[in-house]
PyMOL Python script that loads the backbone (N, CA, C, O; Angstrom):
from pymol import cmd

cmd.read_pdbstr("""\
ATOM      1  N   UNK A   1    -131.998  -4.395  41.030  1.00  0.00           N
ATOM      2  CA  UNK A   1    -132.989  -4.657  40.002  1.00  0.00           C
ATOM      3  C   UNK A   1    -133.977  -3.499  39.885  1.00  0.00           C
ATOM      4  O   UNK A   1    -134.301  -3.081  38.773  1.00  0.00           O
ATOM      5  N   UNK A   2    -134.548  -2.879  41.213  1.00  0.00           N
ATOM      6  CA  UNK A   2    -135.398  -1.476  40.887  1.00  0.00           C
ATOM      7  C   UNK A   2    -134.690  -0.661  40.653  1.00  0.00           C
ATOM      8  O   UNK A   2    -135.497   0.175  40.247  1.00  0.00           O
ATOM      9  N   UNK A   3    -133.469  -0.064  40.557  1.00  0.00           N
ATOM     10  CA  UNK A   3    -132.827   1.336  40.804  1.00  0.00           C
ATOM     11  C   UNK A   3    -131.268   1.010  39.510  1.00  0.00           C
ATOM     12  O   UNK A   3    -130.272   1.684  39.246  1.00  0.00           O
ATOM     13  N   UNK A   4    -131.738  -0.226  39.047  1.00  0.00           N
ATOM     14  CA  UNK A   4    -130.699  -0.325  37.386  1.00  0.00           C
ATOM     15  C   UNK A   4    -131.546  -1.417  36.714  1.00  0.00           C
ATOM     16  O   UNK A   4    -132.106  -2.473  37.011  1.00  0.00           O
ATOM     17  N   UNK A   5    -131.410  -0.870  35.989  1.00  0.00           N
ATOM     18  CA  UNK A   5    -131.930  -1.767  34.241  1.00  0.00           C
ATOM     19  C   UNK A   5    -131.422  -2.982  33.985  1.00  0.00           C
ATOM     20  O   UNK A   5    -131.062  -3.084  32.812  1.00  0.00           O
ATOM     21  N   UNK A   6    -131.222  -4.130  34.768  1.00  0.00           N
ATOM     22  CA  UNK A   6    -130.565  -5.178  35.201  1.00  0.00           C
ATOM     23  C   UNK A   6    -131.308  -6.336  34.243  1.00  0.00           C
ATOM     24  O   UNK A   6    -131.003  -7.310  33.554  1.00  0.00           O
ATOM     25  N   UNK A   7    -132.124  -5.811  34.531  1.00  0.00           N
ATOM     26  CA  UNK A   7    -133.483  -6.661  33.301  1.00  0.00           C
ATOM     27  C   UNK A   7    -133.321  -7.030  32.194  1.00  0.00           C
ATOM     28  O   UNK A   7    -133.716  -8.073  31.672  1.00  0.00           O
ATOM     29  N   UNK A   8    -132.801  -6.298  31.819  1.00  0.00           N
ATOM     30  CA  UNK A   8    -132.181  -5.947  29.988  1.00  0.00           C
ATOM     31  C   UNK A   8    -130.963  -6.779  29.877  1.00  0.00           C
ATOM     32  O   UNK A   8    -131.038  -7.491  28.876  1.00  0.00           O
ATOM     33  N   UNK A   9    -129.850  -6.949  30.555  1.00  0.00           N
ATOM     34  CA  UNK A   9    -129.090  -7.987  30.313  1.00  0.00           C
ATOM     35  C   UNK A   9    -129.776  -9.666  30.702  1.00  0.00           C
ATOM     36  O   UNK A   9    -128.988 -10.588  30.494  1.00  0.00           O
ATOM     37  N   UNK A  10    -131.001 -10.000  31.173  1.00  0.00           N
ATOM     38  CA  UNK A  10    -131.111 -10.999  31.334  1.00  0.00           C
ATOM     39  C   UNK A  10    -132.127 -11.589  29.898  1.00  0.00           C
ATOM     40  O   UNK A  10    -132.531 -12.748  29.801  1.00  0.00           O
ATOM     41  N   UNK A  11    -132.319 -10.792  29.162  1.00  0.00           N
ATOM     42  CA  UNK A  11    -133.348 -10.870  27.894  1.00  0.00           C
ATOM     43  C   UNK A  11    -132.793 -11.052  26.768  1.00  0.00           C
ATOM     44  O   UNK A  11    -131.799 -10.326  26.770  1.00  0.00           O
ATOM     45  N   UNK A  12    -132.857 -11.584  25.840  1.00  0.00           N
ATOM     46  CA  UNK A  12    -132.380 -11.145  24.695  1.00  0.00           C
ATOM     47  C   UNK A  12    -131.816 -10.115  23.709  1.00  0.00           C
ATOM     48  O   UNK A  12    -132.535  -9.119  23.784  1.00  0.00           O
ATOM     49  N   UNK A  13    -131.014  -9.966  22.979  1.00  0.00           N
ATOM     50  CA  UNK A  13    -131.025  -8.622  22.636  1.00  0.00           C
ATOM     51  C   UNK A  13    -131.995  -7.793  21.610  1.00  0.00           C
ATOM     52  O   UNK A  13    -131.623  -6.809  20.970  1.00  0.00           O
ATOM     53  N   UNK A  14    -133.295  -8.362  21.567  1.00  0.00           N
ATOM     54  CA  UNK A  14    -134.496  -8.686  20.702  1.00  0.00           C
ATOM     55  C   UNK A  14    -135.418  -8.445  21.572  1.00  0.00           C
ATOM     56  O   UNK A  14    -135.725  -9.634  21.646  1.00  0.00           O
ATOM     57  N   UNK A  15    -136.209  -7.897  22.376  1.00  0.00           N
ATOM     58  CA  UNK A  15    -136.932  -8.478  23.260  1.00  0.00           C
ATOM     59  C   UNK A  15    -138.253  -7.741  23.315  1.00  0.00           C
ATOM     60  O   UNK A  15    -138.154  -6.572  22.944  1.00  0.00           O
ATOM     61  N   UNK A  16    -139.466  -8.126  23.684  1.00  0.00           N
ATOM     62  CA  UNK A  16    -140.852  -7.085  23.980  1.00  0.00           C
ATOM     63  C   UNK A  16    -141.114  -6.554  24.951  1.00  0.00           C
ATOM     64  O   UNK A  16    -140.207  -6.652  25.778  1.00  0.00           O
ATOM     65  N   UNK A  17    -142.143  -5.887  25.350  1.00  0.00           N
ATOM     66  CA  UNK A  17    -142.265  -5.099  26.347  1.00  0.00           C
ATOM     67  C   UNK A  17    -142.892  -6.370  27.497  1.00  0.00           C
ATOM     68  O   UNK A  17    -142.597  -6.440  28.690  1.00  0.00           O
ATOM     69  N   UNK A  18    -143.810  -7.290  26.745  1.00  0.00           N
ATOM     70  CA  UNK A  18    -144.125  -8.526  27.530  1.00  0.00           C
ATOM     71  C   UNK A  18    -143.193  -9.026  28.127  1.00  0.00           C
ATOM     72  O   UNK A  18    -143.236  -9.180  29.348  1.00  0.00           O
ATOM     73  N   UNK A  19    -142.170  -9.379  27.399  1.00  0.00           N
ATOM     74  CA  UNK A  19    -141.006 -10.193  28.280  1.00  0.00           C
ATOM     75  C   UNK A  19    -140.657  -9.412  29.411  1.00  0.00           C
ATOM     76  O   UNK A  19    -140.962  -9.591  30.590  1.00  0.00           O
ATOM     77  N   UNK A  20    -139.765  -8.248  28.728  1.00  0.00           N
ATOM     78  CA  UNK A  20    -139.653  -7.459  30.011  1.00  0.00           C
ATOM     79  C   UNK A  20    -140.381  -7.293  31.385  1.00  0.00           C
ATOM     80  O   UNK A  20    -140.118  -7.391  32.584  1.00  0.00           O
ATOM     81  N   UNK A  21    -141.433  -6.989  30.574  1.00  0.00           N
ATOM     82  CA  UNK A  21    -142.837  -7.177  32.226  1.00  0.00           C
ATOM     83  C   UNK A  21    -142.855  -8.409  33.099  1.00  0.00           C
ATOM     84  O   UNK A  21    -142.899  -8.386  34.329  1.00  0.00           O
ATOM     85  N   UNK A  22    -142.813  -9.567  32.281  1.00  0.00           N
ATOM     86  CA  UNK A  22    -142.625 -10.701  33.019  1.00  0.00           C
ATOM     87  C   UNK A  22    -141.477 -10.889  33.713  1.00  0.00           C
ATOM     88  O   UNK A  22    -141.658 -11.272  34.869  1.00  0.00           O
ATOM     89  N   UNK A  23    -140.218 -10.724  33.334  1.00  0.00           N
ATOM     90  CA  UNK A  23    -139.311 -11.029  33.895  1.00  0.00           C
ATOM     91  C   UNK A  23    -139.379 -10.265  35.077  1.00  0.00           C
ATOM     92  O   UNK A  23    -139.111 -10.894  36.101  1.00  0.00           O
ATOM     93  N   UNK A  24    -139.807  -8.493  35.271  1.00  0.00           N
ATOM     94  CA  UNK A  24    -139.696  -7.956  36.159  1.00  0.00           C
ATOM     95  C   UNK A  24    -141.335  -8.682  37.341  1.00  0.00           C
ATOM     96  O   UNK A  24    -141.200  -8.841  38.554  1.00  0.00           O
ATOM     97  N   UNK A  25    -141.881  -8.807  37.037  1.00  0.00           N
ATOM     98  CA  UNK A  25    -142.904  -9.503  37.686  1.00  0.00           C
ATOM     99  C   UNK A  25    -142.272 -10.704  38.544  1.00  0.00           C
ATOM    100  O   UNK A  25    -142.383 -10.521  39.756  1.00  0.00           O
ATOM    101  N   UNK A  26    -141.702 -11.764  38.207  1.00  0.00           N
ATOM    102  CA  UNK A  26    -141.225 -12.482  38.375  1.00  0.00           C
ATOM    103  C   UNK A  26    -140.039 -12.464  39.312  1.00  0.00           C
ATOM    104  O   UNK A  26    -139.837 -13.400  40.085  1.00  0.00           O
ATOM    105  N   UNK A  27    -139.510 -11.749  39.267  1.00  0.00           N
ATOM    106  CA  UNK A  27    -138.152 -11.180  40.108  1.00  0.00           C
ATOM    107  C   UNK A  27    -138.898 -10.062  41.128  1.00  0.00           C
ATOM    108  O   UNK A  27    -138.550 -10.548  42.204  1.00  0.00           O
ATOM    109  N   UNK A  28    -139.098  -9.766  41.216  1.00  0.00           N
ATOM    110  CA  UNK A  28    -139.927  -8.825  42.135  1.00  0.00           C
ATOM    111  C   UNK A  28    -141.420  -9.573  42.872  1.00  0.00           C
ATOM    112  O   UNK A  28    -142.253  -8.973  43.551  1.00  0.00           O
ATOM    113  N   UNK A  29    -141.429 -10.823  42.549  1.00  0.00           N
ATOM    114  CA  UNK A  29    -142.911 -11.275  43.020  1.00  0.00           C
ATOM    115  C   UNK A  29    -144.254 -10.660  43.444  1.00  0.00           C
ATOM    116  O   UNK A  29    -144.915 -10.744  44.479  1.00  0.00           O
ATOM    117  N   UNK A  30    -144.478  -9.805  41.908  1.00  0.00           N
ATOM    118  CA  UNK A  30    -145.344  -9.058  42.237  1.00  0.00           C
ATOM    119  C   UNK A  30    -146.305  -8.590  41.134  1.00  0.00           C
ATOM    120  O   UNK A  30    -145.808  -7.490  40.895  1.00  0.00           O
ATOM    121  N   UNK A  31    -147.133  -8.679  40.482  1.00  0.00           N
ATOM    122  CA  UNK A  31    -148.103  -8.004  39.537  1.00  0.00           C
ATOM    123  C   UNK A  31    -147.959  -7.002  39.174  1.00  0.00           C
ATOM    124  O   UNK A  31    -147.835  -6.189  40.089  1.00  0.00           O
ATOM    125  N   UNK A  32    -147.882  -6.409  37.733  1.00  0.00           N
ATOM    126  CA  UNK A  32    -147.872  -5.088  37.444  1.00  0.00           C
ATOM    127  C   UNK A  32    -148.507  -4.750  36.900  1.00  0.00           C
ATOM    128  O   UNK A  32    -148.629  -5.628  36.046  1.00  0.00           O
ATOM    129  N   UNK A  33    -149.643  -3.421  36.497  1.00  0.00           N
ATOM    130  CA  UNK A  33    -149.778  -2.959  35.795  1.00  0.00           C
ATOM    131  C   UNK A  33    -149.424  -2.874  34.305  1.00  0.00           C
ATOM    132  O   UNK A  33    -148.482  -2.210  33.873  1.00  0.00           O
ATOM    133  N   UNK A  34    -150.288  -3.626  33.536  1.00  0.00           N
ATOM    134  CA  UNK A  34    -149.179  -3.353  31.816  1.00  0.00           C
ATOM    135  C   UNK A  34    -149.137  -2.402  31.653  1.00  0.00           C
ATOM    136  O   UNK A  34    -148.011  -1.904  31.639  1.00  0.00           O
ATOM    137  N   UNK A  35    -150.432  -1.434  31.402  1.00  0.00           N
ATOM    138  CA  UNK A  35    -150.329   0.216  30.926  1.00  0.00           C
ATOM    139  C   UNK A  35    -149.224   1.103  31.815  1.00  0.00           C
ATOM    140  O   UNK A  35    -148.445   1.957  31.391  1.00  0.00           O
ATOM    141  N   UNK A  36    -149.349   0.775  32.758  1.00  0.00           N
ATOM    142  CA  UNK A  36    -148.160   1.395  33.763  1.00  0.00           C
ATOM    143  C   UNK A  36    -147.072   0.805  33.502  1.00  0.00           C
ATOM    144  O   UNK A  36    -146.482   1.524  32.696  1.00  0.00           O
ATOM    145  N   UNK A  37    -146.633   0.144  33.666  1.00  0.00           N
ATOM    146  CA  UNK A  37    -145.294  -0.461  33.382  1.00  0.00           C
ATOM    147  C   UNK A  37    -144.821  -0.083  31.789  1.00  0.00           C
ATOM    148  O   UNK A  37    -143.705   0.244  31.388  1.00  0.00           O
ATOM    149  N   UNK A  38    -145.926  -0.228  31.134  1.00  0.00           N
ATOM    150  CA  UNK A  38    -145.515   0.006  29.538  1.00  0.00           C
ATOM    151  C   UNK A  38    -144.770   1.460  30.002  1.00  0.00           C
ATOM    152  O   UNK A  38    -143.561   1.610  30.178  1.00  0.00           O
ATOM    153  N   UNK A  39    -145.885   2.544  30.156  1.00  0.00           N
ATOM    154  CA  UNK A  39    -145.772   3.677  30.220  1.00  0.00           C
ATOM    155  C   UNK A  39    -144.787   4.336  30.800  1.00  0.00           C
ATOM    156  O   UNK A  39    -144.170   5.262  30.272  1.00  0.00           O
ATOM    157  N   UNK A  40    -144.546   3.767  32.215  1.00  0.00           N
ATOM    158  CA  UNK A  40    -142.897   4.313  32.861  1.00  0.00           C
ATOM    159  C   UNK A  40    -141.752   3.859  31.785  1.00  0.00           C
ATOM    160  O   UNK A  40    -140.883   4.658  31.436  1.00  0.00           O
ATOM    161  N   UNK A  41    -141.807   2.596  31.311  1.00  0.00           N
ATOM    162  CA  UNK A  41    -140.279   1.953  30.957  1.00  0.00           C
ATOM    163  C   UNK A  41    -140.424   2.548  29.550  1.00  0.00           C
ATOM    164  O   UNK A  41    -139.458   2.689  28.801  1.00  0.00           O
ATOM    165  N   UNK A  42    -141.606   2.868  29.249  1.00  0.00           N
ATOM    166  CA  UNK A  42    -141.029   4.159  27.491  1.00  0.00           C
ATOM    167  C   UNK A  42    -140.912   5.315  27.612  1.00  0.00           C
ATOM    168  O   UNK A  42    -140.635   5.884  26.557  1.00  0.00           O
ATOM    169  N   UNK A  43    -141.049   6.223  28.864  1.00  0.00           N
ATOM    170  CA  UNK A  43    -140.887   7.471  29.157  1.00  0.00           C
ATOM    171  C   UNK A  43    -139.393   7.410  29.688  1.00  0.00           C
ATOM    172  O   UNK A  43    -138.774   8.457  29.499  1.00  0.00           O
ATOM    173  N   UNK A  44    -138.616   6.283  30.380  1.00  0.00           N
ATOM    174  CA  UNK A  44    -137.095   6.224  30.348  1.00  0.00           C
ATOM    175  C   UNK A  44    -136.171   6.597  28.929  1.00  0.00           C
ATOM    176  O   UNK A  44    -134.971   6.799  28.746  1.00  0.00           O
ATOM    177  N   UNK A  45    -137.055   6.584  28.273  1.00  0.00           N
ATOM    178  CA  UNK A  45    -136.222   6.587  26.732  1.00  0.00           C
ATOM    179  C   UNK A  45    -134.740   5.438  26.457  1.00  0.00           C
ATOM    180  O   UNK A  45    -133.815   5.544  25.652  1.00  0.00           O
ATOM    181  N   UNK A  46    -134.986   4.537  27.340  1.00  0.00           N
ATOM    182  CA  UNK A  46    -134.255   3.324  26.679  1.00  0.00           C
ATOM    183  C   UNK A  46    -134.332   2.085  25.583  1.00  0.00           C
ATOM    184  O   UNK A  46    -133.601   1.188  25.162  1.00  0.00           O
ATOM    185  N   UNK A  47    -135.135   2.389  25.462  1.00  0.00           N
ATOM    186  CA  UNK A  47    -136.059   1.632  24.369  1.00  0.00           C
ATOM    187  C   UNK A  47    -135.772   1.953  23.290  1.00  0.00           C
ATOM    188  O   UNK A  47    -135.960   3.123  22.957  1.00  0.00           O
ATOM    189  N   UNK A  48    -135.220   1.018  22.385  1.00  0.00           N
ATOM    190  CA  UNK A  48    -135.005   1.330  20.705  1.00  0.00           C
ATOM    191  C   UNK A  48    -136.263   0.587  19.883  1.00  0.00           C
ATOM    192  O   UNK A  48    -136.148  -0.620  19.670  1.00  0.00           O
ATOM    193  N   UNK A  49    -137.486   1.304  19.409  1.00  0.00           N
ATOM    194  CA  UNK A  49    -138.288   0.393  18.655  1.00  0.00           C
ATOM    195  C   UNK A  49    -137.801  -0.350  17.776  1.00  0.00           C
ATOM    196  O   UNK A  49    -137.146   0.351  17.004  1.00  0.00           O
ATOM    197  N   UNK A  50    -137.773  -1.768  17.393  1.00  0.00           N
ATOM    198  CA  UNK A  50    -137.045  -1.842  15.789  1.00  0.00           C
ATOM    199  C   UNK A  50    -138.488  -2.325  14.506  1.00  0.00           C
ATOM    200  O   UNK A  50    -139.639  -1.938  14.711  1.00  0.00           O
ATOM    201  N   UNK A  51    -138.237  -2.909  13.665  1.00  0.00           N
ATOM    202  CA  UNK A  51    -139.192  -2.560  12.618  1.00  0.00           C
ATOM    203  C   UNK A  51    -139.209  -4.291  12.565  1.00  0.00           C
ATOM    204  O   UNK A  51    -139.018  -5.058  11.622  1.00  0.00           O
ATOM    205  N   UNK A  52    -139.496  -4.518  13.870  1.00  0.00           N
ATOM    206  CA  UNK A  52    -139.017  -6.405  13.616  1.00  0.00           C
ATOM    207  C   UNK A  52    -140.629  -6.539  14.764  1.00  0.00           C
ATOM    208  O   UNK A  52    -141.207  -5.608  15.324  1.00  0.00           O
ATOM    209  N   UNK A  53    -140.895  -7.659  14.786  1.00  0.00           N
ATOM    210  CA  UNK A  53    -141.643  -8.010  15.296  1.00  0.00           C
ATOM    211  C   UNK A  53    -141.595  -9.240  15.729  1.00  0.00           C
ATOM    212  O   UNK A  53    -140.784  -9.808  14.998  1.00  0.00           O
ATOM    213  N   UNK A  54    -142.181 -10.302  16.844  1.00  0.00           N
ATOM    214  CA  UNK A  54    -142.635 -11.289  17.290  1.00  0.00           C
ATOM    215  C   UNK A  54    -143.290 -11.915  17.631  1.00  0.00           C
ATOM    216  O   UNK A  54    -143.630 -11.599  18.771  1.00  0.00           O
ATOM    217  N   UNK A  55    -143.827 -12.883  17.223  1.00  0.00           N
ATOM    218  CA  UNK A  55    -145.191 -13.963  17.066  1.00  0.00           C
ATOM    219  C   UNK A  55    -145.606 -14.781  17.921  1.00  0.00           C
ATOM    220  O   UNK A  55    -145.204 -15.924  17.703  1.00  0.00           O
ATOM    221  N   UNK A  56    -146.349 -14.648  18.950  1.00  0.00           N
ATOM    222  CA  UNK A  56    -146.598 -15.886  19.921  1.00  0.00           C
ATOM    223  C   UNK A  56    -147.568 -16.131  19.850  1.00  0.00           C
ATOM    224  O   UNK A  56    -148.349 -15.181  19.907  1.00  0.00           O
ATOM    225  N   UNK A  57    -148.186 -17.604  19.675  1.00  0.00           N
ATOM    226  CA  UNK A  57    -149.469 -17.758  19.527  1.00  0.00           C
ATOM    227  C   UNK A  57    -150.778 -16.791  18.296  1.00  0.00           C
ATOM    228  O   UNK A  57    -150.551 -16.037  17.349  1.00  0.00           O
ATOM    229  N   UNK A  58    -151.390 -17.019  18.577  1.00  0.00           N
ATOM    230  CA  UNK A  58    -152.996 -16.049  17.273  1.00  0.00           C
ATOM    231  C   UNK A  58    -153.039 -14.714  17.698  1.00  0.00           C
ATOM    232  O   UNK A  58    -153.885 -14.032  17.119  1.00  0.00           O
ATOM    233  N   UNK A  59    -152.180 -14.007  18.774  1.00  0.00           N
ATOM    234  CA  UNK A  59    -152.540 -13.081  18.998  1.00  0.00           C
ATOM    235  C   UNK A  59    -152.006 -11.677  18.130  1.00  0.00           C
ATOM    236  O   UNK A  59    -151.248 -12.103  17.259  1.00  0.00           O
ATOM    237  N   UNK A  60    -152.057 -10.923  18.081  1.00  0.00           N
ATOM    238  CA  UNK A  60    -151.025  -9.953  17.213  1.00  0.00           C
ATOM    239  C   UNK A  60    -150.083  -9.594  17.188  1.00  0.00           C
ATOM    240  O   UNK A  60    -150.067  -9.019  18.277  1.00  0.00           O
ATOM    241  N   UNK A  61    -148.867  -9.393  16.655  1.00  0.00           N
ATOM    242  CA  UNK A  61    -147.454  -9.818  16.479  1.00  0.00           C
ATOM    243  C   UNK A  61    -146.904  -8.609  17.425  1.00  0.00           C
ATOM    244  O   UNK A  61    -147.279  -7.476  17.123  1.00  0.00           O
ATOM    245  N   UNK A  62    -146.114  -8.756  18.453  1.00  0.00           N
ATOM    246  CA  UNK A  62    -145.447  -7.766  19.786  1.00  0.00           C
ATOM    247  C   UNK A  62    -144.117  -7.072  18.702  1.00  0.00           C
ATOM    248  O   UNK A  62    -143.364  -7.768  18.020  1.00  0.00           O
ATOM    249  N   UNK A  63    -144.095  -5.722  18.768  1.00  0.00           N
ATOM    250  CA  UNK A  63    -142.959  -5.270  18.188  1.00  0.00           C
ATOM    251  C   UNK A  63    -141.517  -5.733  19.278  1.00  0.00           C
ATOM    252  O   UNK A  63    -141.601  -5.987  20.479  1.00  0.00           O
ATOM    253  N   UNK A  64    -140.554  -5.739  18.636  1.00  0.00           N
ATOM    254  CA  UNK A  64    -139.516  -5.845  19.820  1.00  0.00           C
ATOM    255  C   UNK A  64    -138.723  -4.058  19.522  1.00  0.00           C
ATOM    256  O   UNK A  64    -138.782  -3.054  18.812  1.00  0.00           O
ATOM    257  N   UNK A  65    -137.903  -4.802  20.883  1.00  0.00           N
ATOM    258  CA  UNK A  65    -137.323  -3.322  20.926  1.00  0.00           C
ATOM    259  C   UNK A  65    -135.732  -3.526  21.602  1.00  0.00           C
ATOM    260  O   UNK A  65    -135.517  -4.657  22.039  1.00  0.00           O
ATOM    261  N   UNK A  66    -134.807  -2.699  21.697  1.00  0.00           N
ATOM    262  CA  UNK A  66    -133.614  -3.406  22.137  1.00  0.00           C
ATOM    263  C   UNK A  66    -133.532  -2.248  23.238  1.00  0.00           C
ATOM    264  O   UNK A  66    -134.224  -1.237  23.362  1.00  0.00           O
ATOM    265  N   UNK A  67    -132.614  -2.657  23.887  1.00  0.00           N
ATOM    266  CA  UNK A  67    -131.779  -1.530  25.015  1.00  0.00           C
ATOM    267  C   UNK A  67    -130.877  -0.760  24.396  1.00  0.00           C
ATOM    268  O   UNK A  67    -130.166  -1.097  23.449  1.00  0.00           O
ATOM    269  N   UNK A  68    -130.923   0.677  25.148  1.00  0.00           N
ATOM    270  CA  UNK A  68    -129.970   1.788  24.167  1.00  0.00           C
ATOM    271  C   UNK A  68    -128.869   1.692  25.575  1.00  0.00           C
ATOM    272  O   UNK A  68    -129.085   2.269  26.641  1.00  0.00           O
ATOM    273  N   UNK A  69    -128.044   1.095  25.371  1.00  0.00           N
ATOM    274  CA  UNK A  69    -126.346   1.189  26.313  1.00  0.00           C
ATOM    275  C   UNK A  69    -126.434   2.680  26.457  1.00  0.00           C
ATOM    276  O   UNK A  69    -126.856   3.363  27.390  1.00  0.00           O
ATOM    277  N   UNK A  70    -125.840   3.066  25.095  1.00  0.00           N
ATOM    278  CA  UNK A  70    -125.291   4.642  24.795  1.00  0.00           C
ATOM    279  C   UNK A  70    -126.399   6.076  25.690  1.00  0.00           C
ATOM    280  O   UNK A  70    -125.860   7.092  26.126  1.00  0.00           O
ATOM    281  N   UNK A  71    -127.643   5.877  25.775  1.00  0.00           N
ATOM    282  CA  UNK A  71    -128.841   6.413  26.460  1.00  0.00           C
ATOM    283  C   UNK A  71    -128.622   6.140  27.849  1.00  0.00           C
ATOM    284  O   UNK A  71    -128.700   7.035  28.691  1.00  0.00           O
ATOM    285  N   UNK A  72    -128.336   4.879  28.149  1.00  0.00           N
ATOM    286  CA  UNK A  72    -128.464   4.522  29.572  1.00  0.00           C
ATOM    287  C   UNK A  72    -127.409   5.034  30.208  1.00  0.00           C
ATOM    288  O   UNK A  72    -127.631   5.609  31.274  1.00  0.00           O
ATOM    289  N   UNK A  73    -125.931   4.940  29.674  1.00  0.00           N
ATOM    290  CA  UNK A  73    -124.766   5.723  30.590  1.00  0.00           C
ATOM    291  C   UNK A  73    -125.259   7.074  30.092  1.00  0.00           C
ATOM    292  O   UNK A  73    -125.486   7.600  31.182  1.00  0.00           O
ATOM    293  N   UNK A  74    -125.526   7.843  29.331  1.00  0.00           N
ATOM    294  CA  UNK A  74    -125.821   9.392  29.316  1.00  0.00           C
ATOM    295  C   UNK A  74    -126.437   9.585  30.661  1.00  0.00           C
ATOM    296  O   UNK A  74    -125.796  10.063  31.597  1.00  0.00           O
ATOM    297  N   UNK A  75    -128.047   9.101  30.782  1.00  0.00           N
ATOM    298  CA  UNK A  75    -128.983   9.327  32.279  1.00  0.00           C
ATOM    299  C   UNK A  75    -127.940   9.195  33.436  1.00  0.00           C
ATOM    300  O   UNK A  75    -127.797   9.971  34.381  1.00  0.00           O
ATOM    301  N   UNK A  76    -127.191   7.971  33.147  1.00  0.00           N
ATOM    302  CA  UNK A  76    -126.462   7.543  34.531  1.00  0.00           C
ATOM    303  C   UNK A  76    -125.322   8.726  35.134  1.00  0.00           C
ATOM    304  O   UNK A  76    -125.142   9.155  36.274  1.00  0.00           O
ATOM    305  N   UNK A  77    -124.851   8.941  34.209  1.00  0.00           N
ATOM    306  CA  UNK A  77    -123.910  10.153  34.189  1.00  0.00           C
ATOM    307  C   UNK A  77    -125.106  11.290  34.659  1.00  0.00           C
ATOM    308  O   UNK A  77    -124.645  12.391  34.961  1.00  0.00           O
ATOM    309  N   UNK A  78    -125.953  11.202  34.713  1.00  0.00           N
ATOM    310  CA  UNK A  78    -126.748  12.437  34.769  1.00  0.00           C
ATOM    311  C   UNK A  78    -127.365  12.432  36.333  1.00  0.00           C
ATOM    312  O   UNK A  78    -127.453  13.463  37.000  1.00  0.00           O
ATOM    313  N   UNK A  79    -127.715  11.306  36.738  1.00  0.00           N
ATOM    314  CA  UNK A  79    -128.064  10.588  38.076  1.00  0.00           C
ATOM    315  C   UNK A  79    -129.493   9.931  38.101  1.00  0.00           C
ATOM    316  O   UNK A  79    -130.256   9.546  38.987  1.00  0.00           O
ATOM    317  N   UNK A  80    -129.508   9.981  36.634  1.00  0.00           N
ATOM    318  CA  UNK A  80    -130.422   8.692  36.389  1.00  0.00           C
ATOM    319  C   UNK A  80    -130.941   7.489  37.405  1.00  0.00           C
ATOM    320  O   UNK A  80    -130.123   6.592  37.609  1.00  0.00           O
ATOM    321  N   UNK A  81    -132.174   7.397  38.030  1.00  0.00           N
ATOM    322  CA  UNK A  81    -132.325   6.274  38.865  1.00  0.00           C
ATOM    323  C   UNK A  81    -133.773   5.216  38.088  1.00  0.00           C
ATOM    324  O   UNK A  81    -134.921   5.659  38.042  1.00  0.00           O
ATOM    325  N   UNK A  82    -133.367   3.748  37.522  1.00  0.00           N
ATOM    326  CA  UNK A  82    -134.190   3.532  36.763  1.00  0.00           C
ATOM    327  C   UNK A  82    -135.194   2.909  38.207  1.00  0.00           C
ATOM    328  O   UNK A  82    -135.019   1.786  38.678  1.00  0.00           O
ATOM    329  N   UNK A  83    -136.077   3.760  38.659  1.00  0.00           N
ATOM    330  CA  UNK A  83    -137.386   3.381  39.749  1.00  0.00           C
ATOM    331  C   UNK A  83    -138.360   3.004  38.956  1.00  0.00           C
ATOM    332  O   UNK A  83    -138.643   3.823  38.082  1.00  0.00           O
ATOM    333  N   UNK A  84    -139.263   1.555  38.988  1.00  0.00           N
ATOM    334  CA  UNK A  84    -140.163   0.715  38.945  1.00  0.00           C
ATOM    335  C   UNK A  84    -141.106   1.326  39.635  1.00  0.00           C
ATOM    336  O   UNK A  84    -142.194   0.778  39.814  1.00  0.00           O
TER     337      UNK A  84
END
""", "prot")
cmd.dss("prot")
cmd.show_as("cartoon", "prot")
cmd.util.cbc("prot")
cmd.orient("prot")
């Protein structure tokens, strides 16, 4: 789960950066940083923004974003290690 993107198959293929955080929070029993966590998991460049968004509650609508497969075996081939 720290050292592959394992995360991403347990989410939707739709998903926010919230979910993501939670799920990894949750599986890791541990608190994260949002700005940090945001910040590492968009500097991976796996992240596809899409032009879609999602609504929970009054707060302001979370863009979603999908997993790039095609990105992720490139790094991996490369020796890519996805570290949390």
């Amino acid at each position: 789960m720290q050292y592959q993107p394992i995360g991403f198959e347990l989410l939707p293929p739709k998903s926010t950066l919230s979910q993501l955080q939670h799920l990894y929070e949750a599986i890791l029993g541990t608190k994260l940083d949002k700005r940090n966590f945001r910040k590492k998991v968009l500097s991976f460049g796996l992240l596809v923004p899409l032009k879609e968004t999602f609504q929970a509650g009054r707060h302001r609508p979370a863009q979603l974003f999908r997993f790039d497969d095609k990105r992720y075996e490139q790094l991996r081939k490369k020796g890519f290690n996805f570290e949390l």
